[in-house]
C-alpha positions as CSV (number, residue, x, y, z in Angstrom):
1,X,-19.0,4.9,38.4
2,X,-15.5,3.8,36.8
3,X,-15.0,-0.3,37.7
4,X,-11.5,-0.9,38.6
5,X,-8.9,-3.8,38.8
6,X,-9.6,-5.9,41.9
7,X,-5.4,-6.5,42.0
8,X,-4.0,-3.4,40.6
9,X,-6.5,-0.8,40.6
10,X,-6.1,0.7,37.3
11,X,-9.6,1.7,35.5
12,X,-11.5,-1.0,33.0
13,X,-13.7,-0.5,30.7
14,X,-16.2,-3.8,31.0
15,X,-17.5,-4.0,27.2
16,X,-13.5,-3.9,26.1
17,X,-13.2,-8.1,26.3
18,X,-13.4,-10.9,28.3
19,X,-10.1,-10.1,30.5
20,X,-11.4,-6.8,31.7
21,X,-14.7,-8.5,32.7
22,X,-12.7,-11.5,34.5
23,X,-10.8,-8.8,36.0
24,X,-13.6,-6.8,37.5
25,X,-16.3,-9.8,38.2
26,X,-13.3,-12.7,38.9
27,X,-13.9,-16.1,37.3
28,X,-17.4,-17.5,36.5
29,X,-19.1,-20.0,38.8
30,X,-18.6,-23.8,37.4
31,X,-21.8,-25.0,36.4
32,X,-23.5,-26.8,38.6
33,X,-22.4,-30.8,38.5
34,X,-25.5,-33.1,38.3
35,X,-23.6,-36.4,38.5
36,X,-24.5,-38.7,40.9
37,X,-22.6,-41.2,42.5
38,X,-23.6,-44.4,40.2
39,X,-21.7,-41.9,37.1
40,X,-19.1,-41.3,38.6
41,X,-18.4,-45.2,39.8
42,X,-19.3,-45.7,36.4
43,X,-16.5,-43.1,34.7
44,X,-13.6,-44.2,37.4
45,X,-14.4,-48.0,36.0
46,X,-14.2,-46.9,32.1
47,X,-11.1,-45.4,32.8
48,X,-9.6,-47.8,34.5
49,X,-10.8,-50.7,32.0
50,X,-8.9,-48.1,28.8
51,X,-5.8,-48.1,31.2
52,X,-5.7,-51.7,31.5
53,X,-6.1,-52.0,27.9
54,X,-3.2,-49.4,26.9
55,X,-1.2,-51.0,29.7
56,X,-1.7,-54.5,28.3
57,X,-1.1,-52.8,24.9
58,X,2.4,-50.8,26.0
59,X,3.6,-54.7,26.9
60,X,2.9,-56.4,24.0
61,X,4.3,-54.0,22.2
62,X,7.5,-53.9,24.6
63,X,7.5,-57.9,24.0
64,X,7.0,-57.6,20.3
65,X,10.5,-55.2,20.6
66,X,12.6,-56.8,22.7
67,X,11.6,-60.4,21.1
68,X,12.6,-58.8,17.7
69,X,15.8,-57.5,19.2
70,X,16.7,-60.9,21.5
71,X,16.0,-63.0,17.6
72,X,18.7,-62.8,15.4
73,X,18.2,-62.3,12.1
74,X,18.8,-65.7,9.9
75,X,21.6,-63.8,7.9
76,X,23.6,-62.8,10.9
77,X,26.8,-64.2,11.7
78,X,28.3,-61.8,14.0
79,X,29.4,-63.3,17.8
80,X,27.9,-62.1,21.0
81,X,30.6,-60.2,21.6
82,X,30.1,-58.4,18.4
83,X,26.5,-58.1,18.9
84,X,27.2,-56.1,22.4
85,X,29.4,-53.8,20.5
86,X,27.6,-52.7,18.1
87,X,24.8,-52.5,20.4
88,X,27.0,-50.0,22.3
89,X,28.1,-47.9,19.5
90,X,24.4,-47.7,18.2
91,X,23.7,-46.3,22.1
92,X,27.1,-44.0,21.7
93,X,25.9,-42.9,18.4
94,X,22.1,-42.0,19.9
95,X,23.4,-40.0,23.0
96,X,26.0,-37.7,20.2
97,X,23.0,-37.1,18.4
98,X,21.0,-35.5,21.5
C-alpha cells in the first residue's frame, strides 16, 4: 500500500527522510516529563535569582554610563550650552548614519 500526504495527498516514500516520515506519521510524542513539582519551583527560583542578577547588572552598567557621561572630563572647558550641542550633533550624526 502507497502512504500518502495527510495535507496534500501526493504519494511518499517513508525511508526517503525525515520530512516524508513527519508527513505521513505527524510529529513525535514529547517524551514523557518526570519533573515534579519541587523541580520545577526549584527552576522558576534559578531563573528568577540570574534575572535579578542581570537586572542588577544592566543598572550598574547604565550608572557606570551615564556617571561617565554626567563627569566632565578634567581637560574640558566647553559651557553647558556647548555640551548640549554637541551632544545633539553627535545624536544628528547617529540617526544619518542608520
Amino acid at each position: 500500500m502507497v502512504k500518502s500526504c495527510r495535507s496534500c495527498k501526493r504519494p511518499i516514500d517513508p525511508d526517503r527522510d525525515w520530512i516524508e516520515r513527519f508527513l505521513i506519521d505527524g510529529a513525535p510524542a514529547p517524551p514523557e516529563s518526570r519533573a515534579t513539582k519541587a523541580d520545577l519551583r526549584q527552576a522558576v527560583a534559578e531563573r528568577d535569582h540570574l534575572l535579578s542578577q542581570l537586572h542588577a547588572m544592566a543598572l550598574r552598567m547604565l550608572a557606570k554610563e551615564l556617571s561617565i557621561a554626567a563627569s566632565p572630563s578634567l581637560s574640558d572647558d566647553r559651557t553647558p550650552s556647548q555640551v548640549h550641542a554637541d551632544m545633539q550633533r553627535w545624536i544628528q550624526d547617529r540617526e544619518r548614519a542608520r
